[in-house]
N, C-alpha and C positions, 0 to 999 in steps of 0.2 A: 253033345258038345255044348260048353256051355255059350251065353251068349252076350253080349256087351253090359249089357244090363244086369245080369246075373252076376259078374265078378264085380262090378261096381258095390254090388250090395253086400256080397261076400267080403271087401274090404273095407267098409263102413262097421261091420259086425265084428269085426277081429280087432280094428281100431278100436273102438269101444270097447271092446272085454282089456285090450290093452291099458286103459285109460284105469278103468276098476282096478287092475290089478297092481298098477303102481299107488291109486290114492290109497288100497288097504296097505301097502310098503310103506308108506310116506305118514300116514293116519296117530301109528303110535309113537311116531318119531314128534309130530307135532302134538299131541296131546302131551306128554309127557313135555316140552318145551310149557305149553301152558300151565301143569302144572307148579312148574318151576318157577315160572312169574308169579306166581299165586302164592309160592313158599319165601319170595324174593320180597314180596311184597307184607306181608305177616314178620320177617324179618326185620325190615324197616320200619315198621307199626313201632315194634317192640322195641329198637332202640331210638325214637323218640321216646318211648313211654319212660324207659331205663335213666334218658337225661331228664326228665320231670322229675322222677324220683330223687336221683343225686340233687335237683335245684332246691325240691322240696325236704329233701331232709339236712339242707344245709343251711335253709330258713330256719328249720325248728330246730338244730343244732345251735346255731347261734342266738335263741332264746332262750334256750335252757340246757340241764348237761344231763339231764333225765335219758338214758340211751331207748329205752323201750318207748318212751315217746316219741322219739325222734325217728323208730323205726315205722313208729307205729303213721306221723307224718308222713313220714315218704312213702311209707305205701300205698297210703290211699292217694297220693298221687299218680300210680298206675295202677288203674285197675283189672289191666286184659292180665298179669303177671303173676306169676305161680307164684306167692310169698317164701315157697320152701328152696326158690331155687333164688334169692334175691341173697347176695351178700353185701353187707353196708358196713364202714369201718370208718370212724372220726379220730380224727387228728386235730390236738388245738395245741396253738403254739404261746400261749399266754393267757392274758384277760381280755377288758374290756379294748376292744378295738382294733386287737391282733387277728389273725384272721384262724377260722377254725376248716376242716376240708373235710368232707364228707366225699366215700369212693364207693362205686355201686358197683355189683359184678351180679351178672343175670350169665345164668345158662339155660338157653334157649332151647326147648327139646323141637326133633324137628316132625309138624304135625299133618304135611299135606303125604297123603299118601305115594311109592313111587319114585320117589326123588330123593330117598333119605341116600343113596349112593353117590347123589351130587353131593350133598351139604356135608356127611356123618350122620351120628346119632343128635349130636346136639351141637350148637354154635354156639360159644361166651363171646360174653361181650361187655364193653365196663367204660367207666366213666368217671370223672369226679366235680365236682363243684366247691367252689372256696365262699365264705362269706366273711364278714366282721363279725365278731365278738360281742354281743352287748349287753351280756352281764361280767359281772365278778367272781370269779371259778373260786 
């Protein structure tokens, strides 16, 4: 028969295997949330970088009307960014003064392991940037 002591321990021991057996339940639900912030966060990186590049290729848009220049600008204003996946497109509306608009379109593949069933394969995302004109087209 057992004795006071004995079932006290005996329910200390089952609580705790209890305890294990919900963190491994709970374990990949919360990893899997981290890595999402992590894809969340790589996401936001990128479109910062994406509005750099629209700023910067809409400075060197409106210095010159050289198109490979002006890609070649804005790209090196993001550097984390696959260039094959960067679409850049200007628009000028006149000459000196009038404004020219440079529009970026980045398709974002998606990189953290795990999580591509949140996102998709890949997240677009786009932007554009307007400046003056200050040459003579």
């Amino acid at each position: 028969m057992p004795t006071a002591s004995s079932a006290g321990t005996r329910r200390v021991g089952a609580q705790g295997g209890t305890a294990t057996v919900e963190f491994a339940l709970v374990l990949p639900l919360l990893l899997v949330m981290c890595l999402a912030l992590v894809q969340v966060g790589l996401l936001a990186r990128d479109r910062l970088l994406v509005e750099a590049v629209a700023r910067a290729g809409a400075r060197e848009a409106a210095l010159q009307a050289d198109g490979a220049a002006i890609r070649e600008a804005a790209l090196a204003a993001g550097p984390g960014l696959e260039a094959d996946a960067v679409t850049i497109g200007v628009t000028r509306a006149g000459s000196v003064g009038d404004p020219v608009t440079v529009e970026v379109g980045y398709a974002e593949t998606i990189r953290v392991p795990f999580v591509d069933w949140l996102f998709g394969d890949t997240v677009t995302m786009g932007t554009s940037a307007t400046d003056r004109q200050e040459f003579a087209s």
